[in-house]
C-alpha positions in Angstrom: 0.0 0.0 0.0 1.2 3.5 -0.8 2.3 6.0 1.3 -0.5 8.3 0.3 -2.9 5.4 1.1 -1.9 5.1 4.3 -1.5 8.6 5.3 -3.6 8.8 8.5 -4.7 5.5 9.0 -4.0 3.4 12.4 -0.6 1.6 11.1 0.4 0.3 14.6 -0.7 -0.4 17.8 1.9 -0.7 21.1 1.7 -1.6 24.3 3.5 -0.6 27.3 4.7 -3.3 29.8 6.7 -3.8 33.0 8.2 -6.9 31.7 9.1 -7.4 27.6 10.2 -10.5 28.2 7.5 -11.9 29.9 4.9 -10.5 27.1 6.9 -12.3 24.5 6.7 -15.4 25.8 3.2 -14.7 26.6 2.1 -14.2 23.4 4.5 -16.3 21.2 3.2 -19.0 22.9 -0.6 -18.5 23.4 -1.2 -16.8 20.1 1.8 -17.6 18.0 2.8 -13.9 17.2 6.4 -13.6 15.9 8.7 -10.9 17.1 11.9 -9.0 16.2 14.0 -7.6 19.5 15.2 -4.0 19.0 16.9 -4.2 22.2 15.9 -4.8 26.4 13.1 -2.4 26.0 10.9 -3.2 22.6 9.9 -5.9 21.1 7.8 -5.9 17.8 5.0 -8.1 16.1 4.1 -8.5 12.7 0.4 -8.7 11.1 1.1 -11.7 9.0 1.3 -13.6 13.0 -0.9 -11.2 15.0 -3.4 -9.5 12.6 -1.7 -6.0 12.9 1.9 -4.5 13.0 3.0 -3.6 16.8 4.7 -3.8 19.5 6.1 -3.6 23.1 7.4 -0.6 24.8 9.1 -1.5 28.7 7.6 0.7 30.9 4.9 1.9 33.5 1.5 3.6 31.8 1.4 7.4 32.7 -0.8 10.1 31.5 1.4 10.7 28.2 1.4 7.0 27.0 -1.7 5.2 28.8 -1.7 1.2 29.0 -1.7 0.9 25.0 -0.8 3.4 22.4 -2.9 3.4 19.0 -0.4 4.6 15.8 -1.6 6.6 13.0 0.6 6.9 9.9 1.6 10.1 8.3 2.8 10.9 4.8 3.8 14.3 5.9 5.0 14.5 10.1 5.2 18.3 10.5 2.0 19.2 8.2 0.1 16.4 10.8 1.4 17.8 14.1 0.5 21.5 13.2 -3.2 19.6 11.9 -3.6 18.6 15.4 -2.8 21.9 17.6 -5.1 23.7 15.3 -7.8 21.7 15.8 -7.1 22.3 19.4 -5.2 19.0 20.4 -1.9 18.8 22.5 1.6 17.4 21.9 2.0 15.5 24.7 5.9 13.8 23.3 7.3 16.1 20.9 8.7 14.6 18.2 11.5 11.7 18.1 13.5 9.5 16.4 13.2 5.4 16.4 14.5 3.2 14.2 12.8 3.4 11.0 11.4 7.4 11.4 9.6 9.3 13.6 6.9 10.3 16.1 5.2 12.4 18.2 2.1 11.7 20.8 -0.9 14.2 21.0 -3.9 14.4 23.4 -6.9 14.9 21.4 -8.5 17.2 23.9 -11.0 14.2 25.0 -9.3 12.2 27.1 -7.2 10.1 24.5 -3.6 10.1 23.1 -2.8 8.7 20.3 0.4 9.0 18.1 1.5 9.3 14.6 4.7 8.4 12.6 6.2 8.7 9.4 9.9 7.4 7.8 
């Protein structure tokens, strides 16, 4: 699928967790979901084992990241972010770097934060 056809559409969905080892073995073994390591603190799925692209983030939820993080695709970052304070959202992480491009997280003003990414 194009970039263009993706552009805004939930890509990724992560989860945050107090134990990444744990959740892999959780999952590889009840649901068969195959991951990739990017290091201690993330682990990855893929939607050909687990339906959708994701992963898992080592950490303790908090108001900026909740217990699972729902992330939008962007074909242009910046143009998105500025999208999202006019329309009277907040940036809640400003935007950083990860392997394979970047994010940012925004509140949408209604209780939920989401995030978007792009290469």
């Amino acid at each position: 699928m194009s970039a263009q056809a993706q552009h805004h559409a939930i890509n990724y969905i992560e989860f945050t967790t107090n134990d990444v080892a744990r959740a892999k073995a959780f999952y590889a073994g009840v649901f068969a979901w195959n991951f990739q390591d990017w290091g201690p603190d993330y682990i990855s799925f893929d939607a050909a084992s687990a339906g959708m692209n994701g992963g898992f983030s080592k950490g303790e939820p908090s108001a900026s990241r909740g217990v699972s993080l729902i992330v939008l695709y962007s074909a242009d970052l910046k143009a998105t972010e500025e999208a999202v304070v006019a329309a009277g959202g907040a940036i809640v992480v400003p935007t950083f770097e990860f392997p394979g491009g970047r994010r940012f997280h925004f509140s949408d003003g209604c209780g939920n934060v989401l995030a978007v990414w792009s290469e």
